[in-house]
Backbone as CSV, one residue per row, in Angstrom:
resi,resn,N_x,N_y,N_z,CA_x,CA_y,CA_z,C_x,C_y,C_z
1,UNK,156.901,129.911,120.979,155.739,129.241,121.503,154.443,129.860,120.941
2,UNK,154.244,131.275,120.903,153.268,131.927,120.374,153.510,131.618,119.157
3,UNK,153.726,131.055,117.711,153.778,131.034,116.520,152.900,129.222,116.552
4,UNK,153.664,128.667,117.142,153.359,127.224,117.686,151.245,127.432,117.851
5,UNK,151.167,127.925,118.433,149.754,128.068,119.187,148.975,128.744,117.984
6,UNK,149.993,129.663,117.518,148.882,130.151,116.553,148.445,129.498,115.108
7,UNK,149.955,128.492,114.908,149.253,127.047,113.808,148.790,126.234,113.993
8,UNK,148.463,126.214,115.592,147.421,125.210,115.789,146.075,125.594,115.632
9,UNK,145.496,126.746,116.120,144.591,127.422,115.869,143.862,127.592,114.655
10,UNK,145.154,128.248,113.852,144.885,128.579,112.275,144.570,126.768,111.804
11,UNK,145.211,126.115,112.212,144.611,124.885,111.434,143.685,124.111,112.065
12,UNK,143.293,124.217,113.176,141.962,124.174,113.464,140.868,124.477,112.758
13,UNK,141.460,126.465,112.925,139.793,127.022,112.334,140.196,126.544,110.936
14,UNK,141.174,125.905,110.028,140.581,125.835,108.698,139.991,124.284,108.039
15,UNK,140.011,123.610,109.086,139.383,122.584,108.963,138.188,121.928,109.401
16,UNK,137.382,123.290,110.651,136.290,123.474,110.981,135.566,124.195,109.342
17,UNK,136.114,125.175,109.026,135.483,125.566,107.418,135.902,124.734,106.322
18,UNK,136.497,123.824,106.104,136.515,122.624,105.488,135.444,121.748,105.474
19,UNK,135.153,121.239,106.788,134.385,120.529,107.610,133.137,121.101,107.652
20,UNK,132.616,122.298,107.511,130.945,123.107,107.389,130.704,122.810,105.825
21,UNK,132.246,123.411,105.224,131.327,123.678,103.735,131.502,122.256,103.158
22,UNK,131.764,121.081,103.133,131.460,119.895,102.631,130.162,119.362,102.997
23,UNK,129.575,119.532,104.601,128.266,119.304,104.674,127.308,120.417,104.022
24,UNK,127.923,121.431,104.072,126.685,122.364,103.183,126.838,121.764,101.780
25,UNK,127.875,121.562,101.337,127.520,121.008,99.976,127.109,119.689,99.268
26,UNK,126.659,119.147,100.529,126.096,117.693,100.060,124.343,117.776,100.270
27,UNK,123.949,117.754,99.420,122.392,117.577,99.270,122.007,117.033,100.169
28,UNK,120.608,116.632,101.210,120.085,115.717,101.633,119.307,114.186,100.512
29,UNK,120.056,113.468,100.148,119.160,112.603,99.316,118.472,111.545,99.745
30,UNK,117.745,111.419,100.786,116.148,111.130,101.034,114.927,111.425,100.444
31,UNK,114.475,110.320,100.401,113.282,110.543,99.914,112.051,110.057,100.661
32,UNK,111.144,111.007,100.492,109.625,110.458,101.566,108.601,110.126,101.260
33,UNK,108.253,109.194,100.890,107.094,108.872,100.219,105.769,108.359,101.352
34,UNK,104.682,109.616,100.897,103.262,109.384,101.700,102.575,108.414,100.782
35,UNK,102.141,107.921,101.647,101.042,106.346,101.667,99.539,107.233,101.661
36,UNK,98.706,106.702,101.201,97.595,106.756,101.366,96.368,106.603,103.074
37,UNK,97.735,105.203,102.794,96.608,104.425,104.243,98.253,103.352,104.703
38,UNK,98.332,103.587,105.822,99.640,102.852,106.652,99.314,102.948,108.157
39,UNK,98.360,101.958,108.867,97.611,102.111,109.824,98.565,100.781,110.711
40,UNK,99.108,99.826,110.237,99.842,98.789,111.404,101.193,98.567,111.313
41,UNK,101.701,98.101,111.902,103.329,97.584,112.170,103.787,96.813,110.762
42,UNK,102.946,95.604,110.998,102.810,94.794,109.954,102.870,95.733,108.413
43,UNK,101.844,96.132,108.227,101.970,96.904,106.664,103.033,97.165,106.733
44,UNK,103.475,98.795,107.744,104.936,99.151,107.343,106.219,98.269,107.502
45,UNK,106.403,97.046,107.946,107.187,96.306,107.427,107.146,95.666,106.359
46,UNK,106.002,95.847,105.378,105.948,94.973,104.296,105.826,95.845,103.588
47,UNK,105.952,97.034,103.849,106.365,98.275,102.866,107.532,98.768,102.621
48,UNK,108.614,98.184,103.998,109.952,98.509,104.169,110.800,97.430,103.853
49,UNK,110.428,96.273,103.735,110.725,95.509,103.012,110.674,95.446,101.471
50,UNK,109.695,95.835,101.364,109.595,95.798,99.493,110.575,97.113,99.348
51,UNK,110.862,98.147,99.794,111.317,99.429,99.735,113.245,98.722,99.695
52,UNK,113.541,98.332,100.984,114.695,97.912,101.181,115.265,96.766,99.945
53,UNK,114.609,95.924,98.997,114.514,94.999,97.744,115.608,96.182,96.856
54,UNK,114.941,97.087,96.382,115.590,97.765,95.588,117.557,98.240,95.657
55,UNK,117.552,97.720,94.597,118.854,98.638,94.867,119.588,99.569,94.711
56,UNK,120.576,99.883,96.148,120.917,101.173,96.417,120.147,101.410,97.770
57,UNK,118.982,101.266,98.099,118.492,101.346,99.012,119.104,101.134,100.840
58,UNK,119.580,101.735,101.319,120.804,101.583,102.943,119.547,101.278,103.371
59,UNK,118.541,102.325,103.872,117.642,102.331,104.888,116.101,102.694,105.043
60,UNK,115.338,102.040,105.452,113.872,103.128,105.444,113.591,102.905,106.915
61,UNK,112.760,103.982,106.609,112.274,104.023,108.431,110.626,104.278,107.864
62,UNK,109.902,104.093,108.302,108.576,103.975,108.079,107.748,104.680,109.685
63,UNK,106.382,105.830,109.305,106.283,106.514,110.331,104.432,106.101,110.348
64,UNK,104.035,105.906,111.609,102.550,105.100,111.183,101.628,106.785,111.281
65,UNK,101.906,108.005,112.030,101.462,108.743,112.244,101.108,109.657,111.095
66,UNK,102.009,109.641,110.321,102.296,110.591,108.737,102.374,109.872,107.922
67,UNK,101.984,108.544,107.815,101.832,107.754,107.071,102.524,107.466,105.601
68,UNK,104.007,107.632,105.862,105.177,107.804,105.280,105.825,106.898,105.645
69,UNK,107.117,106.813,104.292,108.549,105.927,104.317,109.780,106.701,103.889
70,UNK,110.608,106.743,104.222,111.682,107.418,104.474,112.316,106.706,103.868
71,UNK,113.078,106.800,102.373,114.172,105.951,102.066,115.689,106.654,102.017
72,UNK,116.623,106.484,102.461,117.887,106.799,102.669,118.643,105.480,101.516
73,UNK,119.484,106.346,100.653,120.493,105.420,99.832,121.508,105.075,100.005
74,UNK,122.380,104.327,99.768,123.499,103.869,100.034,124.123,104.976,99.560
75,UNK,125.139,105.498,99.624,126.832,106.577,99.272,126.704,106.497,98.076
76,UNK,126.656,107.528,97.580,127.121,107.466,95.754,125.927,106.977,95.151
77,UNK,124.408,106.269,95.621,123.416,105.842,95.031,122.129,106.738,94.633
78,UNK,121.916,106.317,93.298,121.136,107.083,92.906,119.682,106.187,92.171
79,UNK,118.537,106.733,93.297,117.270,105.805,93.010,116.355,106.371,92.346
80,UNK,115.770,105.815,91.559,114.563,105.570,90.856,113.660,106.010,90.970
81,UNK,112.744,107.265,91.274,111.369,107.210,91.856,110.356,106.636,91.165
82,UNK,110.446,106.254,90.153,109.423,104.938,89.852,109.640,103.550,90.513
83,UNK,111.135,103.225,90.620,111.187,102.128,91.498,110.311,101.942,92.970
84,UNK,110.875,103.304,93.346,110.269,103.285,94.698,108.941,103.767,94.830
85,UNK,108.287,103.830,93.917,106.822,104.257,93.814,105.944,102.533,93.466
86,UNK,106.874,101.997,92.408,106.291,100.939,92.111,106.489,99.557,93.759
87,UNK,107.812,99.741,94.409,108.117,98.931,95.360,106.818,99.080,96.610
88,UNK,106.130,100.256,96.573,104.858,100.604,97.343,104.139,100.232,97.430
89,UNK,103.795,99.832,95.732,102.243,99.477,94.830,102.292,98.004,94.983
90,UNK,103.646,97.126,95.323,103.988,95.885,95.057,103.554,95.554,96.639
91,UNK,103.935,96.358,97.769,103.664,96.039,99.175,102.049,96.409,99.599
92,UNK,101.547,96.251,98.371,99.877,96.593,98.466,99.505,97.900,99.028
93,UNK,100.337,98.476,98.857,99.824,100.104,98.933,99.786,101.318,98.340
94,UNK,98.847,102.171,98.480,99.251,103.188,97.200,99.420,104.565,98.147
95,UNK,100.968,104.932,96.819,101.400,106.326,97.441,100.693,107.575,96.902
96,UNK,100.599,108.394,97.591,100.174,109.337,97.113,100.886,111.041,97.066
97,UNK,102.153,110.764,97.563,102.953,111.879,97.186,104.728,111.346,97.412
98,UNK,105.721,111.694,96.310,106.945,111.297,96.791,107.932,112.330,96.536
99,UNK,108.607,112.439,97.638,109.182,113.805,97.324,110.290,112.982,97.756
100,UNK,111.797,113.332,96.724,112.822,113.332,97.139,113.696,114.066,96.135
101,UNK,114.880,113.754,96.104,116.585,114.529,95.112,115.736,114.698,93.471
102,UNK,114.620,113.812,93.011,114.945,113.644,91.659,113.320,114.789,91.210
103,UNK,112.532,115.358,92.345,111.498,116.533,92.636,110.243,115.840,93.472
104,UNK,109.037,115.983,93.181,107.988,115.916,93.957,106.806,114.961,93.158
105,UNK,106.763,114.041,93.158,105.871,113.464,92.572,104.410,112.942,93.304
106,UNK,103.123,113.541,92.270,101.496,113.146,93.003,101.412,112.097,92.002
107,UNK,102.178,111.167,91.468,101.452,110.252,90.380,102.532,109.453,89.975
108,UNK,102.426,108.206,89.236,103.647,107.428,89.220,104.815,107.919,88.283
109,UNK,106.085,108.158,88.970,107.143,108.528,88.167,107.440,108.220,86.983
110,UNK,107.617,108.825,85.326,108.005,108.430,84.200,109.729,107.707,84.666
111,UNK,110.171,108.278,85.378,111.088,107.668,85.465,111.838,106.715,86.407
């Protein structure tokens, strides 16, 4: 019975450290891009809309206080920060800082 208990254990704890180091080893790939000026509901839906167009794009959440958009990618997707710099400029607004996976951009992405 004690051998019993103790492979349950042992395979517990080794799939709790399975289970840590796969989330430690996955990057956060979000990206946040500050707005200039994002003062109503309205704008940030027509910022999260033009944002959500792109593809790859799962999700944005848009924040009126920090005057930011939050884009989250689909699994395995890998975005553009010119896309999503230009998808900004297209929702009549201009960004002025975007930080996500691909570094930190104050100006429109070469790439």
């Amino acid at each position: 019975m004690y051998r019993v208990y103790l492979c349950v254990a042992l395979t517990f704890a080794f799939s709790v450290c399975l289970t840590s180091q796969t989330r430690a080893a996955t990057p956060t790939m979000k990206t946040t891009i500050t707005l200039e000026v994002l003062s109503c509901e309205g704008c940030a839906r027509n910022v999260a809309a033009k944002l959500l167009e792109i593809r790859g794009v799962a999700n944005v959440k848009t924040d009126l206080k920090t005057k930011s958009a939050t884009v989250i990618p689909k699994a395995e997707a890998s975005l553009s920060p010119r896309q999503l710099w230009e998808a900004v400029e297209k929702a009549g607004k201009k960004p002025l800082k975007l930080q996500g996976p691909s570094g930190t951009f104050t100006s429109k992405p070469k790439m």
